[in-house]
C-alpha positions as CSV (number, residue, x, y, z in Angstrom):
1,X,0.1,19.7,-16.1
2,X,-3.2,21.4,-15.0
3,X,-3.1,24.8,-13.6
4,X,-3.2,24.0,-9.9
5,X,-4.3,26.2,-7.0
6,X,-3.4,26.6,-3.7
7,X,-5.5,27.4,-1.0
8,X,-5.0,28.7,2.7
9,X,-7.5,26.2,3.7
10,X,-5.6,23.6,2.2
11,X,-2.0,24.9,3.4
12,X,-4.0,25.8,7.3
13,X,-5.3,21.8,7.2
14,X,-2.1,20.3,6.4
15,X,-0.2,22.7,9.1
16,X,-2.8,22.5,11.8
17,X,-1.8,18.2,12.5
18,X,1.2,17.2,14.9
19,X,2.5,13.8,13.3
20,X,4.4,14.4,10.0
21,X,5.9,12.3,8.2
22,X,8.7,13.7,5.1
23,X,9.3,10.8,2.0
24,X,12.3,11.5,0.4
25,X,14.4,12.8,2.8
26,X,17.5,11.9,3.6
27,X,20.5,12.6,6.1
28,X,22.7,14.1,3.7
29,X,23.7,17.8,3.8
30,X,22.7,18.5,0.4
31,X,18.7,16.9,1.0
32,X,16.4,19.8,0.9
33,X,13.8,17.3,2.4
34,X,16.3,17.3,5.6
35,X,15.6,21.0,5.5
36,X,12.1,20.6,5.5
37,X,12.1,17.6,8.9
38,X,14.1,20.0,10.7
39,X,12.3,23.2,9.8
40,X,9.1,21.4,11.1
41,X,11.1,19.5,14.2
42,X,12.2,23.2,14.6
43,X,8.1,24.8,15.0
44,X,7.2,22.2,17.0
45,X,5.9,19.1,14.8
46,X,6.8,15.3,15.5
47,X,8.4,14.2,12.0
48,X,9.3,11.2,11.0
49,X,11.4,10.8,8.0
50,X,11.1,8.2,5.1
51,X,13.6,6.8,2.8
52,X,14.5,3.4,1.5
53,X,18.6,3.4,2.6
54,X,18.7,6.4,5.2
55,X,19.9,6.1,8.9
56,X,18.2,9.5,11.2
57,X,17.6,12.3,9.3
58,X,18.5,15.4,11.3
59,X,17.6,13.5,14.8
60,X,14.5,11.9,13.9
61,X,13.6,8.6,12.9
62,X,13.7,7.0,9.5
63,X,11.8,4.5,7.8
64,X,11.6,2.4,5.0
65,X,8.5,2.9,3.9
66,X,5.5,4.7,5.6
67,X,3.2,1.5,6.0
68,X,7.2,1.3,8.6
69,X,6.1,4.3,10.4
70,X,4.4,3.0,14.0
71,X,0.9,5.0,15.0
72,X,-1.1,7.5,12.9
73,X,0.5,10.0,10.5
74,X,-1.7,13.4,10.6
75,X,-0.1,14.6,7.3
76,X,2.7,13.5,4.9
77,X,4.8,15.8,2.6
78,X,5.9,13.8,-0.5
79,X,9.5,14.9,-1.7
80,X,10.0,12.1,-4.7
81,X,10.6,12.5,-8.0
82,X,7.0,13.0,-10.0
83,X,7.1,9.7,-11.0
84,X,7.3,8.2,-7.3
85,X,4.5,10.8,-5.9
86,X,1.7,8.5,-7.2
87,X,2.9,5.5,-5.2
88,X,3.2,7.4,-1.9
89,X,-0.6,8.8,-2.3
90,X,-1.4,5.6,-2.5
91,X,0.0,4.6,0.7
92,X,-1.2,7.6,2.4
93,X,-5.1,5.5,1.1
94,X,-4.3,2.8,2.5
95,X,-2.9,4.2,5.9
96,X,-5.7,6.6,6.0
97,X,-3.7,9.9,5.9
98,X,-6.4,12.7,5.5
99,X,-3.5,15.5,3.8
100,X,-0.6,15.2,1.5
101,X,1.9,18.3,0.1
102,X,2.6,17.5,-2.7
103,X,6.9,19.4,-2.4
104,X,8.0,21.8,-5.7
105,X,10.7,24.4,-5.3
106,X,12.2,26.2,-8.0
107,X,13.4,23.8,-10.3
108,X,11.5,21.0,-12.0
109,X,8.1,19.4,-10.9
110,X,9.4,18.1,-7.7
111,X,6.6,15.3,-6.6
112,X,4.1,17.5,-8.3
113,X,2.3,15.1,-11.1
114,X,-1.2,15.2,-12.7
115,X,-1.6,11.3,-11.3
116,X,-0.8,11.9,-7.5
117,X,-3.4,15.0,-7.8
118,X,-6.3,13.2,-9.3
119,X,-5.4,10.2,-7.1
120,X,-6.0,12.6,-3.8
121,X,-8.8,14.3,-5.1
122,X,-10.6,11.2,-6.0
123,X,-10.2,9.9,-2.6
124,X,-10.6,13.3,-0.4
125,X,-7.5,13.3,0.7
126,X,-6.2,17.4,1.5
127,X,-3.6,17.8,-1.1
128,X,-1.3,21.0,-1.2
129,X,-0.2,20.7,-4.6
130,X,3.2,22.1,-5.8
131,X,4.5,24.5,-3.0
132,X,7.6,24.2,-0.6
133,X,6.1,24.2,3.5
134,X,8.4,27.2,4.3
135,X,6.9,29.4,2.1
136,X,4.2,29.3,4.7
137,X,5.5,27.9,8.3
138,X,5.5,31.4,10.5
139,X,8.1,33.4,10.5
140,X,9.1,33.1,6.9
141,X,12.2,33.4,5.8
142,X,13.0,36.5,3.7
143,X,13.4,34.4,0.2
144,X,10.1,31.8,1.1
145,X,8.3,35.3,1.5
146,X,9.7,36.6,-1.9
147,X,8.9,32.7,-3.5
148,X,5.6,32.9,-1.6
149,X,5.2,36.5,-3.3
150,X,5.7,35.6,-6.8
151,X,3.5,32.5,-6.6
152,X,0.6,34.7,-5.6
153,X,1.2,37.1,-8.8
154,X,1.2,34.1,-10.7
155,X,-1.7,32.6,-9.5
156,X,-1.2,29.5,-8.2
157,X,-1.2,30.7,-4.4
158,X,-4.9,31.8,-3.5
159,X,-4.8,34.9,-1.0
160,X,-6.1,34.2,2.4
């Protein structure tokens, strides 16, 4: 895996559209990517959720597949395995989405792979590469700001 950088420009772009969509979430309590549609239903964002066998996912739609979601799609945060990422950022080309976040936590690469970050740089498309959203949708919470924290000693968060 390269060494990958995040930007507040990056982060800003992706936060500053309206229409969201989250892949990988699901309605159960357990989903973290439930976590993430209703901490951005929460500051204001219309989400729309994506998974393959989900009902709602904390109040909002579901679909399918995004090419299922009706209208534009501003921004898309991808919480697949790695392996799945690639397939998404594809159709985020052919839907025309401009910025993709690319979800890691803690634990593992999330839907952080070498493939889907090539596959949006080669075709300008905004990528947030390996970072959770709440470590930077205002007010963060105590341990997003500690997560956010160590990331920026590491590295791999720019400074604004």
């Amino acid at each position: 895996m390269e060494t990958l950088t995040i930007t507040p420009a990056s982060v800003d772009g992706f936060l500053a559209g309206h229409r969201l969509a989250v892949v990988g979430a699901s309605d159960e309590s357990s989903s973290f990517g439930r976590t993430i549609v209703e901490a951005l239903a929460d500051h204001g964002y219309d989400v729309v959720a994506v998974h393959p066998t989900s009902g709602p996912v904390a109040g909002q739609p579901c679909h399918r597949t995004l090419a299922d979601v009706p209208g534009d799609l501003d921004g898309v945060v991808v919480m697949t395995s790695a392996e799945a990422a690639t397939e998404v950022v594809r159709d985020c080309l052919d839907l025309g989405v401009d910025h993709v976040w690319l979800f890691k936590g803690l634990g593992g690469p999330g839907a952080l792979s070498d493939d889907a970050v090539r596959l949006c740089r080669e075709h300008d498309i905004d990528v947030v590469a390996g970072a959770c959203p709440l470590m930077f949708l205002e007010p963060v919470g105590w341990f997003h700001k500690v997560h956010r924290a160590a990331r920026h000693l590491r590295g791999d968060v720019a400074r604004s």
